[in-house]
Every structure is written in structure tokens, then in C-alpha cells.
C-alpha positions in Angstrom: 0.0 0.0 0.0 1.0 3.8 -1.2 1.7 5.9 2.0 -1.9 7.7 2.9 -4.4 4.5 1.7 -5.6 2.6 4.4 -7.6 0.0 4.7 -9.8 -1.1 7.5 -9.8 -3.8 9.7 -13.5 -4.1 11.0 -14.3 -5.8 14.9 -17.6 -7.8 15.0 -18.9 -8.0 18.5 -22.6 -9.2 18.8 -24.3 -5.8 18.5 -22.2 -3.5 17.2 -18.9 -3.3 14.5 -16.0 -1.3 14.7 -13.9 -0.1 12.0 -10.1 0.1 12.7 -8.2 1.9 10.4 -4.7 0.4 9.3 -1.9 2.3 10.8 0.2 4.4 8.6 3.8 3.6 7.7 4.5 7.4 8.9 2.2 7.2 11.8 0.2 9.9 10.9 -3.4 8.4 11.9 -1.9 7.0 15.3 -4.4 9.1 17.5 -7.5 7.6 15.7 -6.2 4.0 15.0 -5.2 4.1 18.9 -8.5 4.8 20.6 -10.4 2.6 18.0 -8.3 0.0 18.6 -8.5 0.4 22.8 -12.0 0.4 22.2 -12.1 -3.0 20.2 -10.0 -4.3 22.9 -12.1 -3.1 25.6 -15.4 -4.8 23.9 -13.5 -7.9 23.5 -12.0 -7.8 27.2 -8.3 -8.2 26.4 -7.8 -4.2 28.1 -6.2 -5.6 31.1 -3.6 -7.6 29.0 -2.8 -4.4 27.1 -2.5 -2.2 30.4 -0.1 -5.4 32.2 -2.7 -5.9 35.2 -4.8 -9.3 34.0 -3.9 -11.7 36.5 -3.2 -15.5 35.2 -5.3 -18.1 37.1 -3.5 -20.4 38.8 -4.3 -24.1 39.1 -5.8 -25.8 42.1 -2.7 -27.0 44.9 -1.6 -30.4 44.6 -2.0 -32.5 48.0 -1.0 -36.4 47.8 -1.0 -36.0 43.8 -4.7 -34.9 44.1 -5.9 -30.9 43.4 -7.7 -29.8 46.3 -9.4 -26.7 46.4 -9.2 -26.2 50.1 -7.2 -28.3 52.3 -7.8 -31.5 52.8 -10.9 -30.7 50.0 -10.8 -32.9 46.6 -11.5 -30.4 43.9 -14.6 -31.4 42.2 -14.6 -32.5 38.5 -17.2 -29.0 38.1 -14.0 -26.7 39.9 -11.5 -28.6 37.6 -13.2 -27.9 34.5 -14.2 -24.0 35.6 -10.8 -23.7 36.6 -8.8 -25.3 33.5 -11.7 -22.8 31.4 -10.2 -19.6 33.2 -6.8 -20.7 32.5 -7.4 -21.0 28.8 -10.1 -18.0 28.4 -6.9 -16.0 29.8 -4.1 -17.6 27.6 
């Protein structure tokens, strides 16, 4: 692409869409690309992984070879499955 023709890059979220324009070579739409693209971010809940403060979810202790989620407490096979689910919906 020829410096100055951009093309968009369009976010579908379930009730709206959000056009992000390509970033210049020069930089010269970086205001408008930025804020479109913390918004598209924001809708899709990855904000926190841009501004360094999502946490990562960490697995259930290991007691005996088991995961417990209290001690002495046998995770369930429900809190195993919810857990592993936060761990990937993070990664």
C-alpha cells in the first residue's frame, strides 16, 4: 500500500462493528487507530492484557497427587473444569 491508503480492519462484537483503520507507515493516523483500537479491545475484554494488570489463574494446589481446592478438600470435576476454562479463556 502507497503511503496515505488505508484499509480497515473491522471488529464484530454481537451488537455493534467497529472499524479500525490500518496504521500508517509514517504514523500519521496514530491518534484515531489508537482509541479505535482500545475500544475494540475493551469490547473484547483483552484491556487488562494491554495495560499489564490481568492476572493468570492459577491451578488448584496439589495435596497427595490430588488438586484440592481447600485443604484436605478434593477439587470437584465441576471446579476442575471452571478452573482449566479460566486458565485457557486467559491464555
Amino acid at each position: 500500500m502507497s503511503p496515505g491508503v488505508t484499509s480497515d480492519m473491522f471488529v464484530n462484537t454481537s451488537s455493534n462493528q467497529l472499524s479500525i483503520p490500518k496504521l500508517c507507515d509514517d504514523g500519521s493516523n496514530w491518534v484515531d487507530y489508537e482509541a479505535k483500537t482500545l475500544i475494540a479491545l475493551g469490547l473484547r475484554g483483552l484491556i487488562k492484557h494491554v495495560e499489564g494488570t490481568a492476572r493468570r489463574p492459577t491451578p488448584y494446589p496439589i495435596e497427595d497427587g490430588i488438586p484440592v481446592s481447600k485443604p484436605g478438600k478434593p477439587a470437584t470435576d465441576e471446579e476442575m473444569e471452571a478452573k482449566e476454562e479460566k486458565i485457557e479463556e486467559f491464555e
